[in-house]
C-alpha positions, 0 to 999 in steps of 0.5 A: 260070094268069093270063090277061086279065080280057077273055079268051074261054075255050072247051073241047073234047074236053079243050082249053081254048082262050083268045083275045082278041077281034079277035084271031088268037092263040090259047092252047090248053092239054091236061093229062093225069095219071100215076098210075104208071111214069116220066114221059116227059120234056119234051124227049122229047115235043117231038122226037115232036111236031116229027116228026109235021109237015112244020113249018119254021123250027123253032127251040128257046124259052128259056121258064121256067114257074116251079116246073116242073122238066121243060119244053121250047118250040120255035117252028116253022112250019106247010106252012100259014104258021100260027106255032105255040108248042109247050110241054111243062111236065112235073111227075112226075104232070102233064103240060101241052101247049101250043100258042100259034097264029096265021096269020102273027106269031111266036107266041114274041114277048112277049104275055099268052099267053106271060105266061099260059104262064109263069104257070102253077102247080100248085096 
């Protein structure tokens, strides 16, 4: 995943978060592994995640991660005001959650952590 080369990176509890300073947009990023049985696809993880809040204005993201054959985004807004990018990229052992978060601008305009997004790449 490409991001700035001025970007400030921190992890916790298996969440790597990215940020730029003086700004309120904030990348954060989960993976986890399947070693067997099918995977649970990109829409199917987004539906359970869009019923777990209370969220408005939800609205579906055309977002490509290149090379990703499962993916799904959807804008959605907080009971808080907080704008949040939810991505799911789904490869057949690997899946990576995505949330893209800030307290009042739409998170799925252009900026580097849509650009990071759309970078991302197994390797």
């Amino acid at each position: 995943m490409l991001v700035p080369a001025n970007v400030e990176e921190g992890i916790d509890a298996g969440v790597t978060s990215f940020w730029l300073d003086g700004d309120d947009l904030v990348l954060q990023l989960s993976s986890r592994t399947r070693d067997d049985g099918q995977q649970v696809s990109a829409g199917e993880r987004m539906r359970d995640r869009l019923r777990m809040h209370a969220y408005s204005k939800v609205e579906i993201v055309s977002l490509q991660i290149l090379g990703c054959p499962d993916a799904e985004a959807a804008s959605a807004i907080g009971e808080d005001g907080t704008h949040w990018l939810f991505v799911y990229a789904v490869w057949p052992a690997l899946v990576v959650f995505v949330t893209v978060t800030h307290p009042s601008r739409d998170v799925a305009a252009p900026s580097w952590a849509i650009d990071a997004v759309r970078s991302i790449r197994l390797s």
